[in-house]
N, C-alpha and C positions, 0 to 999 in steps of 0.2 A: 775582767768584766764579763765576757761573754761564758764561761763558767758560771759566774755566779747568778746573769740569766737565765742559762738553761735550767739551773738549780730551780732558781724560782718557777719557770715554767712547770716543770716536774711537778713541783709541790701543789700548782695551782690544779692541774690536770687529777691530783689526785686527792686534791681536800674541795674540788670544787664549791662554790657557796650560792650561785645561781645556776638557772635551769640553762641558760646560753654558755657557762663553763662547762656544764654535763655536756650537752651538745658538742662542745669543742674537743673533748675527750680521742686522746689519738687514733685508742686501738678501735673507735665506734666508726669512722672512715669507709668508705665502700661497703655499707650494712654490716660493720663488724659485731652493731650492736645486737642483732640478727642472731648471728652464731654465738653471740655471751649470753643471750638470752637461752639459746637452744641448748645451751651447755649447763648454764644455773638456773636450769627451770624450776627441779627440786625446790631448791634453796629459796628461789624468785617466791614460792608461793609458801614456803612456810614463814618468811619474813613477815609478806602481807598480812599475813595470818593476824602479825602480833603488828606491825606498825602499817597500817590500812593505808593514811595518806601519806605515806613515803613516796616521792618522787621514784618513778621506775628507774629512768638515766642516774641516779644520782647510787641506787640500789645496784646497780650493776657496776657500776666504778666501784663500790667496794666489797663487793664480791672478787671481784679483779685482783683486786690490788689484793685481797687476803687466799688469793689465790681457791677461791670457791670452798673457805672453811666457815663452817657456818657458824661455830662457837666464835669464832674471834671478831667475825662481822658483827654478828648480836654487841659485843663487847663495845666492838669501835661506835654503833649507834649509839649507846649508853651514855659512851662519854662524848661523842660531836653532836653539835645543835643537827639534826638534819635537813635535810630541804625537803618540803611537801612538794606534792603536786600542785601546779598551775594552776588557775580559772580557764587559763587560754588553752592549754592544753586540754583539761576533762571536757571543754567545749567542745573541740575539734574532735573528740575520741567520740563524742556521743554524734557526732554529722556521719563519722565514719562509719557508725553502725549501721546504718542506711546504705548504704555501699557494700558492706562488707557484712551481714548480720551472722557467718558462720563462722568468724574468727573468733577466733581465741581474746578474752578479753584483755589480757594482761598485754598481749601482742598488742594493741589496738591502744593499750595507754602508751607503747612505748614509740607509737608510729605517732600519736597527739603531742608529746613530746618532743620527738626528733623535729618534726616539721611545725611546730607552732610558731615557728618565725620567718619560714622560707616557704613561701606560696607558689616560687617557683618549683625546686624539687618534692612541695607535697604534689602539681599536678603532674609533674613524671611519674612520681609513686603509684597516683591513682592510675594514671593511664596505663601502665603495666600490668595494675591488679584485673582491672577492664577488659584489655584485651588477650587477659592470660599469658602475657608473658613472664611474670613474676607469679611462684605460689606462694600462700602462708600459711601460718600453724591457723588450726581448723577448731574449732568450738565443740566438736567431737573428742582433739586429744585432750583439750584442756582436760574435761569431764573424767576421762579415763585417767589423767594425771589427777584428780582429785579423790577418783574414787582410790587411783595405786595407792594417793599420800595415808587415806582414811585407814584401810588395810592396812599398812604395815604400821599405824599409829594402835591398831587393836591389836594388832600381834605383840607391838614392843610392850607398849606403856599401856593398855586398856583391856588385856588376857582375861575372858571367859570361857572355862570350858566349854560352855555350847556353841558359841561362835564358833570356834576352833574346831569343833567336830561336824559343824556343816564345810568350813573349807576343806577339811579332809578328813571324811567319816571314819576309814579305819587307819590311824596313826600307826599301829603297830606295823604290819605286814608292810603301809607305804615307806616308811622310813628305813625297817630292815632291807627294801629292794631297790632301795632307791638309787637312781644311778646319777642324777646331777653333781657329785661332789667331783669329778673330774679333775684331776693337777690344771687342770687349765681353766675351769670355770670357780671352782669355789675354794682350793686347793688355803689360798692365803687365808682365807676370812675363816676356817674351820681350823687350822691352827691357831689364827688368834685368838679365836673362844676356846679351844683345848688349853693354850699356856694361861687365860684366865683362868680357867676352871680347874686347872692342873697345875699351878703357879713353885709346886713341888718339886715337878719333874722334869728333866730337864727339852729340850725341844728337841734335842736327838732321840728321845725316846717317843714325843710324840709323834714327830714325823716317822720312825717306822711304824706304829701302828696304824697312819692312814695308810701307809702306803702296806703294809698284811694286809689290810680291811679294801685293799682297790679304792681308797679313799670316800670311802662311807664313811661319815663324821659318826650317824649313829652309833656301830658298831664299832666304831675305834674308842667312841665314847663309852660304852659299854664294857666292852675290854678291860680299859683301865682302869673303872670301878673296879672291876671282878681280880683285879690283879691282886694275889697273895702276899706276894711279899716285893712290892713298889722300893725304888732305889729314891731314896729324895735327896735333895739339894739341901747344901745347910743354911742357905737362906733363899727365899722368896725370891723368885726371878723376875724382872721387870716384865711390863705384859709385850708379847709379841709385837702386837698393834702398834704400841709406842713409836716403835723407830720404825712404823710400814707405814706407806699411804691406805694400806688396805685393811679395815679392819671392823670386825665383825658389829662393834654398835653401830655403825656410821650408814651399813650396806641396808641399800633398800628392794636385791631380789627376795621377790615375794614366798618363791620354793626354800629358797636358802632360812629365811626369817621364820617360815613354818616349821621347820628341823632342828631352829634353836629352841621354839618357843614348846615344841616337843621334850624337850631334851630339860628346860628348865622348868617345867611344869608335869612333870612324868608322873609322877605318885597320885597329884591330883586329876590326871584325865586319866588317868588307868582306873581308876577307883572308881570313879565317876560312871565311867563302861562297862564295869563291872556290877555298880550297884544298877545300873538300868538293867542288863540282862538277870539280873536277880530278881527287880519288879518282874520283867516279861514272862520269866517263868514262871512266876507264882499264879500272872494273872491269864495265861494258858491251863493251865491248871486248873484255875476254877470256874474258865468256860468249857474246860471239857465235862466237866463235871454237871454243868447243866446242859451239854448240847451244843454250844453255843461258840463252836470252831467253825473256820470258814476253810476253802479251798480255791487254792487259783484252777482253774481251768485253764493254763497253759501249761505251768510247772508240776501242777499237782499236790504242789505244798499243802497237808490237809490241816496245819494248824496255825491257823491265822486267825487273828483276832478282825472280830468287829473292823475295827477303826485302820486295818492294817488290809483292808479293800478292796477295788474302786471297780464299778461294774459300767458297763455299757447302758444306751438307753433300754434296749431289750431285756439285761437284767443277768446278761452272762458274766460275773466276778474273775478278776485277775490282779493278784501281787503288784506291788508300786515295780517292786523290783522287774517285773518281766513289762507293763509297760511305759519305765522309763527306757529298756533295752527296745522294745519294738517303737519307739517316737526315735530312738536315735537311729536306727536302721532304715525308717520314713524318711527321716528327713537328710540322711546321709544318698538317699536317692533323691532325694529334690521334691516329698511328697508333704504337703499340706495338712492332706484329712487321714485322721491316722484314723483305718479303719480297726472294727472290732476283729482280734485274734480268734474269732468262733466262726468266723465266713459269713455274718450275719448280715452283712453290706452297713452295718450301722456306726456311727462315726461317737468315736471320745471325745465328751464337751471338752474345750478349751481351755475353761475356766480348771477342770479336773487334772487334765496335763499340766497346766502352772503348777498346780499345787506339791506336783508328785519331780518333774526334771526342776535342772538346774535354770539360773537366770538366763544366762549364756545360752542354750539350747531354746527356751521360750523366745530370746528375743530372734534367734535365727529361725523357728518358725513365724512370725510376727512377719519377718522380712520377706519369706519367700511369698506368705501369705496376699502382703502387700502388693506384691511384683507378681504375681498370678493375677490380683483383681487390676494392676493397674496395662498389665496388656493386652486383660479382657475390653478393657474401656477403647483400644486402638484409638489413642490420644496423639494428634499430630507434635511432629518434632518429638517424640518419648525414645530416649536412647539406654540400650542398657551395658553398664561394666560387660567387654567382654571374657572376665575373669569371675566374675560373682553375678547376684540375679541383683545389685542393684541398678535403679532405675532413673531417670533426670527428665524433665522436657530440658529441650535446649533451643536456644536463636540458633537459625540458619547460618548465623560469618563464627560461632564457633568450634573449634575443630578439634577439641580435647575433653575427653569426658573426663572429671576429676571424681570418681569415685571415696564417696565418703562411709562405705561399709568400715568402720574397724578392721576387720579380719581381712581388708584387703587392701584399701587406699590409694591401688593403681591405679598411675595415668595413661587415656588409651587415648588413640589416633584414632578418630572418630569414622574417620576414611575407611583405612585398613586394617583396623581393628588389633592391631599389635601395639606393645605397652610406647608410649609419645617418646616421640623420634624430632619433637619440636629442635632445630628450626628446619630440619631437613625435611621434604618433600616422602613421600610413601615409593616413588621409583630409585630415590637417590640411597633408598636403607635396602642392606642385601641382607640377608639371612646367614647367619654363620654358620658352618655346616654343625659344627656341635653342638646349638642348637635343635638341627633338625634331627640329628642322631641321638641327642637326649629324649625328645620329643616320642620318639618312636621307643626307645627302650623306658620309658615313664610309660607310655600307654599299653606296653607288654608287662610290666613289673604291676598294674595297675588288675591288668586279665588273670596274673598268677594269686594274686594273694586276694581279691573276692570273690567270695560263691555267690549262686543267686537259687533261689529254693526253686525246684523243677516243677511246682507246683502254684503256689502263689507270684513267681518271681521277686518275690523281698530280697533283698543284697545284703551279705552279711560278710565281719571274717571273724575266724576263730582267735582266738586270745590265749584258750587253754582247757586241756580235760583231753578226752578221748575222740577219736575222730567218727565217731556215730553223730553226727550234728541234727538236734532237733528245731526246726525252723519254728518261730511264733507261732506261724499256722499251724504245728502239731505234726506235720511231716518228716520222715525220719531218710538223710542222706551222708554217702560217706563225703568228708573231707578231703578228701585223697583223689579217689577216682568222679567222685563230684554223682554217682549212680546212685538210684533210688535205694532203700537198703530199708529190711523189716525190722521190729522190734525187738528181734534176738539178734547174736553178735556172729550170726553164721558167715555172713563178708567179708569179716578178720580174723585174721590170725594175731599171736603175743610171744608168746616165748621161740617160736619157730619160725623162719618164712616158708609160707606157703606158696605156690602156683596159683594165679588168678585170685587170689585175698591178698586187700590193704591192710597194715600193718593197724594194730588199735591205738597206741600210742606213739607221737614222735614229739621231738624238741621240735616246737614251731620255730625259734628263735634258727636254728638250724636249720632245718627245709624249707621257712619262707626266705632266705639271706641265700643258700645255697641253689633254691630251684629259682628264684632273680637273676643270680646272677648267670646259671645257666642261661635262662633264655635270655637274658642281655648278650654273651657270648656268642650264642648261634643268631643272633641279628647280627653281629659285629662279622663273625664269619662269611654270611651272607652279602653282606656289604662289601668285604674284600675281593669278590670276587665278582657282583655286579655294579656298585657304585665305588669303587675303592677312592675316588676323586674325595667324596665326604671324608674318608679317614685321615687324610692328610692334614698335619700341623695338631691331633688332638690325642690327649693322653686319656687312654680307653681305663684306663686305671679310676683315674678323675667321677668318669663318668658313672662308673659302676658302684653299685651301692655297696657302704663298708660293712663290712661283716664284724658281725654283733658277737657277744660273747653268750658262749651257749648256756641258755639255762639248766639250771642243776635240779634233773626230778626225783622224786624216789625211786626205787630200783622197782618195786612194784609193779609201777606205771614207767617201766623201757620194754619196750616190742625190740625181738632181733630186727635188723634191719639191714635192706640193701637199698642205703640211699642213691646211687644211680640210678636203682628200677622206680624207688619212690619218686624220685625230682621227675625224672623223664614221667610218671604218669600226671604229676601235680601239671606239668605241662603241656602235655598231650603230644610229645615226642619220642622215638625209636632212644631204645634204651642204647643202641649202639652208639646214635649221636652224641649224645651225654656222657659214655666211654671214651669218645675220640675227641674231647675238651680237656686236652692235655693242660692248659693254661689255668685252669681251674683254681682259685683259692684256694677256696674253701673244700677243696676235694683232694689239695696235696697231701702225701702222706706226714704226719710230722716225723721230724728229725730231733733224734735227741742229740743234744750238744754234748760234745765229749767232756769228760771228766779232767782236770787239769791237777 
């Protein structure tokens, strides 16, 4: 008998038929509903999509139960009567918006639900949210999980070329460089679209071509087009996917989904990019012909069309290209008004910047803009993230700023201003020395790898090209030794090292990873010998940042090179010290592995 109860119990828990059996539901106990929520959130909102008054509790038991597969859940509603939402519940979710107006709303139906019949445990709940002892999802991630779902809905199922070429203008070169496909980040989902796409071959041959390619799906993908004479299977192999949890229709990273929707759509955005640079020429062409070229004043590009622009109020013209590069150098300094690159004190209308940067970059100037006018206004109780410029008034009894930036979302000790240490006191939290030793070797790896123009002071880092750096303002310095430097190349040297000349070309990927980690090692040295107490219980290994695989340039553009003398200048350190860093990574010599 008592078998044949628990049986029934089971069955009730998971074919529930009322919104008080959802509620009863075992694994919803201590907020479990919380974490199934945070877990099927995906899934939570493409259901709503298609059955709107679906009971949220009743949605999440069969998410559960079909262990978060979304085909089979759809299935299961098809064929069970389902249970709507409440009267009593949407009532109570609409009181709560008054309380709570930055939640998440699907949160908010599932909190009008759980509590639509215990008035005791909704006033805990509320008393939690009130006094911040409890957080919840925030009406900011909803948004952002809506705009993620809308995206990878245009990537899968709704593919336009031009959409596709604003999320990433040039597909070729990103995808050939691309280094997201890592055995550990995309490793699965790129072989199961390869044994799709390849259903011929067999998986041993696909997997060594990721792994030739260092697992660039592109290029492996590419490979095996180009292969002469392919070994195939005498029958079609089941798809990889099948027997994985992992697999490439299902995944919703947004980089991963741009590389598929590359790779199946290839002919038609190549063409596409091709047939635009075909108009472009023609119709350069025929404004040279009247006159009728423009020139940026920063880059000097002299053939730019009309519509290809944008000028100052004054009337001095500059390329989209040079100022979306000078608004992200403003605002990577925390500057608002992006003045004119001609020194003319006159500022780029706002409206023009929208038109020219991305969303992302408009709305972080928007923010800082915001939080500049709002600490102008020195408005009582106004507290700001002390990780980002955003901004809050708050009451006096609370002690937690919740920063609702996106790109940050930390919670600070209003006190102390370190990320909430809630329920502990600001004396009872000690500082771990690694920590304070990261701290310091982040704000030296921070001094290495930005220049600032010795002129304008704009903050800049190189990406790539030769080390004569031309700043927005028209000013010309080396990258190297960071010293003023004229318009001929007399300060470097190339094929030979010179005495007192920096080298014209290096692997940044190599000098900014190698001259880091140097001056992270003489902090670390430093430390051994005046605070050695900090180094104790911490793996310096850990701390140091991973050296990167060096970029491959033409032979052209390789300067000889004595990278000791270079790091040691990049840093502003005796070349000796940087020879007595025996510990060095990136400076060991390599060892060839014997031959067996």
């Amino acid at each position: 008998m008592a078998t044949m109860a628990n049986t029934l119990t089971a069955s009730l828990f998971e074919n529930p038929t009322t919104l008080a059996e959802c509620i009863a539901y075992s694994n919803f106990n201590n907020y479990g509903w919380q974490t199934l929520y945070k877990n099927y959130m995906s899934n939570v909102m493409k259901i709503i999509n298609i059955h709107s008054d679906i009971s949220r509790l009743y949605l999440l038991i069969k998410l559960d139960i079909n262990i978060n597969n979304l085909d089979d859940t759809l299935l299961t509603l098809q064929i069970e009567e389902k249970i709507i939402q409440s009267p009593e519940a949407v009532q109570l979710t609409n009181n709560l918006k008054d309380i709570m107006p930055d939640a998440d709303p699907i949160y908010l139906d599932l909190v009008g639900e759980y509590y639509a019949y215990d008035n005791e445990k909704l006033y805990e709940f509320i008393g939690q949210i009130t006094t911040n002892k409890k957080s919840y999802p925030r009406l900011q991630e909803y948004n952002e999980r809506v705009n993620h779902l809308a995206t990878v809905k245009r990537l899968r199922d709704n593919f336009t070329v031009q959409e596709f070429l604003k999320m990433c203008p040039d597909p070729v070169n990103y995808f050939k460089n691309i280094k997201v496909n890592s055995i550990t980040i995309h490793y699965n989902e790129s072989l199961s679209y390869l044994s799709d796409r390849f259903n011929l071959l067999s998986l041993a041959k696909l997997r060594a071509e990721l792994l030739k390619h260092s697992f660039n799906l592109s290029k492996a993908f590419d490979s095996l087009l180009a292969d002469p004479k392919p070994v195939y299977l005498k029958n079609k192999r089941k798809s990889f996917g099948s027997r994985h949890q992992i697999n490439y229709k299902t995944t919703e990273n947004i980089e991963f989904l741009k590389e598929i929707a590359y790779l199946d759509h290839k002919d038609e955005i190549l063409n596409y990019i091709e047939s635009v640079k075909t108009i472009h020429r023609i119709q350069v062409e025929e404004a040279k012909c009247i006159g009728n070229l423009n020139t940026c004043e920063c880059c000097f590009d002299n053939e730019l069309l009309t519509t290809e622009v944008f000028s100052c109020p004054a009337g001095h013209t500059f390329c989209s290209s040079c100022i979306k590069k000078g608004t992200e150098v403003a605002v990577g300094g925390s500057k608002v008004d992006i003045k004119c690159f001609a020194n003319c004190n006159e500022e780029f209308n706002l409206t023009m910047i929208k038109s020219i940067v991305d969303d992302k970059l408009y709305q972080r100037i928007m923010r800082l803009k915001q939080a500049q006018e709002i600490k102008a206004a020195d408005i009582e109780g106004l507290e700001t993230c002390a990780f980002c410029d955003y901004s809050v008034i708050l009451s006096p009894d609370l002690k937690i700023i919740n920063c609702l930036n996106p790109e940050c979302k930390k919670e600070t000790c209003r006190q102390c201003r370190e990320e909430s240490h809630f329920p502990y006191r600001c004396d009872q939290i000690e500082k771990a020395p690694e920590v304070e030793v990261r701290t310091m070797i982040e704000n030296k790896m921070t001094e290495v790898l930005i220049r600032i123009c010795y002129y304008c002071k704009r903050k800049f880092v190189k990406e790539d090209g030769c080390n004569k750096m031309t700043c927005s303002c028209g000013k010309q310095m080396c990258y190297i030794c960071r010293q003023p430097v004229d318009s001929n190349y007399a300060h470097f040297y190339h094929q030979k090292v010179m005495e007192n000349k920096c080298p014209l070309y290096t692997d940044e990927n190599i000098v900014h990873t190698t001259a880091v980690e140097a001056a992270a090692r003489l902090i670390i040295n430093e430390l051994k010998i005046k605070k050695p107490e900090l180094l104790r219980n911490i793996d310096i290994n850990k701390i140091l940042p991973a050296l990167k695989k060096s970029n491959k340039i033409p032979t052209t553009q390789k300067s000889a090179l004595d990278i000791n003398k270079v790091v040691a200048t990049v840093i502003g350190q005796n070349v000796e010290d940087i020879n007595n860093l025996k510990d060095m990574r990136s400076l060991e010599p390599r060892v060839k592995k014997p031959k067996h």
